[in-house]
C-alpha positions, 0 to 999 in steps of 0.5 A: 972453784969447783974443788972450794964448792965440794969442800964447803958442801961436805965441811962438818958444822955444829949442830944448832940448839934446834939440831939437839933438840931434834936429837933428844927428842929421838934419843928419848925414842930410843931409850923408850923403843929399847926399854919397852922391846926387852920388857916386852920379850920378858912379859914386862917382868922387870925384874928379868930385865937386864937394865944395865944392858938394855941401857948401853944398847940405848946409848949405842943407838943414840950415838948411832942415830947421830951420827948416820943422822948427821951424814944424811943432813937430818940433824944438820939443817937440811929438813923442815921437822915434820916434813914428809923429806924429813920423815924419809931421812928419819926412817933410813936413819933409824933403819941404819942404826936397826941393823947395825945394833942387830948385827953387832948384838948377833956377832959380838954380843952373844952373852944374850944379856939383851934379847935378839929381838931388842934391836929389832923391835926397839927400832920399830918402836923408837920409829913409831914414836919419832914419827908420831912426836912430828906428826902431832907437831905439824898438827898443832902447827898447822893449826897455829899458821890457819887464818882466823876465821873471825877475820878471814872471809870463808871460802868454798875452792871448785876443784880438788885437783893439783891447783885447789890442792896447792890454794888450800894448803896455801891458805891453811899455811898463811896466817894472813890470808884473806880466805879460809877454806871451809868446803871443797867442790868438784864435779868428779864424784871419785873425790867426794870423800878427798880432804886436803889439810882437812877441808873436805869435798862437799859435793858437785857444782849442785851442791854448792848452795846447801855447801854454802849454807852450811859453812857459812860460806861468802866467797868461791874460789875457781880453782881451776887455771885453765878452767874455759869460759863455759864453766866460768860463766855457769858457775857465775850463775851459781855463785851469783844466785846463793850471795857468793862473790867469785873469785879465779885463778889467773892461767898457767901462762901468767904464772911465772912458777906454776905454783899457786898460792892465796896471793894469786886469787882475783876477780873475774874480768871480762876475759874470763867470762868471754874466753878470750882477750879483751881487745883494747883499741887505742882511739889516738892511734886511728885517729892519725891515719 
């Protein structure tokens, strides 16, 4: 079984359209990184170019690119595009293919029809451009996968730390969240210039009015799972005396993963506010005895 799992693990799949398409995209990087890398050693004269050379280089790289690409999983379907996984596995590839092209144009090809520093600089190009095709890509579908904001109820998060992180890219990635996040709030001055996927820190808990007023805010998320009946209730008081509704997160114990998500957000209940549980005394039982 063990030898059956191994060999499913490794065996050689067909790239999907969606592979290619990957593929061309940082083909087409690396015929620009290599076309503008030996331009460049020329002062862009063209004329001094030899494209023949330059081309063959490019093609080399794709091929390269390909297949060191398709032994790290990166044109097999491991990685989301974009992903910051995926933007490692692009790097080491590209690295990969930088070094073998280097060596083989010092050591085989020393006729020197494409300058020394073509592969080198022809690499960092073609990376910059792979890396900025799928930052711009994650961009435009972040953008895409937000609430809208003419359904969605606008939400200030208290607490910027691991779990208003995880409420916000929640909501920013879920079309059909009931929240928009529109501001964050967090007593910890060091994070008043932090922004996560966009939405900023606006301030402590005193700035939660004037926050409020200026986004447009109607709800505040509690972002704080182990947030004590203290804090609960003051900033109650807060949201309570600007027209917020307030809404927590349940505790870690009553998290089955540890991750939050848009989904787990409810209202308060008594046993925040108290602190502890609401004890719930069965009149029948005492009734027998």
């Amino acid at each position: 079984m063990a030898e059956a799992r191994a060999t499913e693990g490794t065996r050689f799949t067909l790239p999907t359209q969606r592979d290619l398409l990957r593929l061309g995209i940082d083909g087409v990087a690396w015929f620009a990184g290599m076309l503008f890398a030996a331009a460049a050693r020329f002062d862009f004269s063209l004329g001094r170019v030899n494209i023949v050379a330059v081309l063959a280089f490019a093609f080399a790289a794709v091929a390269l690119q390909w297949l060191i690409g398709t032994a790290l999983f990166l044109y097999r379907g491991r990685y989301r595009y974009g992903s910051f996984d995926e933007v490692s596995a692009v790097a080491t590839t590209v690295l990969l293919v930088g070094v073998v092209l280097a060596i083989f144009d010092l050591v085989v090809f020393r006729t020197r029809e494409v300058p020394a520093s073509t592969p080198i600089v022809g690499s960092v190009v073609a990376l910059v451009l792979m890396l900025g095709i799928r930052y711009v890509w994650r961009i435009s579908y972040e953008r895409s996968a937000r609430p809208d904001d003419s359904v969605a109820a606008k939400a200030l998060i208290f607490g910027a730390g691991n779990a208003g992180a995880q409420i916000v890219q929640s909501m920013m990635r879920d079309p059909a969240s009931p929240y928009l996040p529109v501001g964050m709030i967090d007593d910890n001055t060091r994070l008043k210039h932090l922004r996560v996927s966009g939405v900023a820190v606006l301030g402590d808990r005193l700035a939660i009015g004037s926050a409020a007023k200026a986004t447009d805010a109607s709800v505040l998320v509690l972002a704080i799972a182990q947030a004590d009946a203290a804090l609960v209730r003051d900033v109650s008081d807060i949201a309570e005396n600007h027209g917020l509704s307030l809404k927590v997160l349940p505790s870690l114990s009553e998290l089955i993963d540890g991750q939050v998500t848009s989904a787990d957000i409810r209202d308060v209940n008594e046993a925040d506010l108290l602190g502890r549980h609401v004890i719930e005394t069965d009149l029948n039982s005492i009734a027998h005895y």
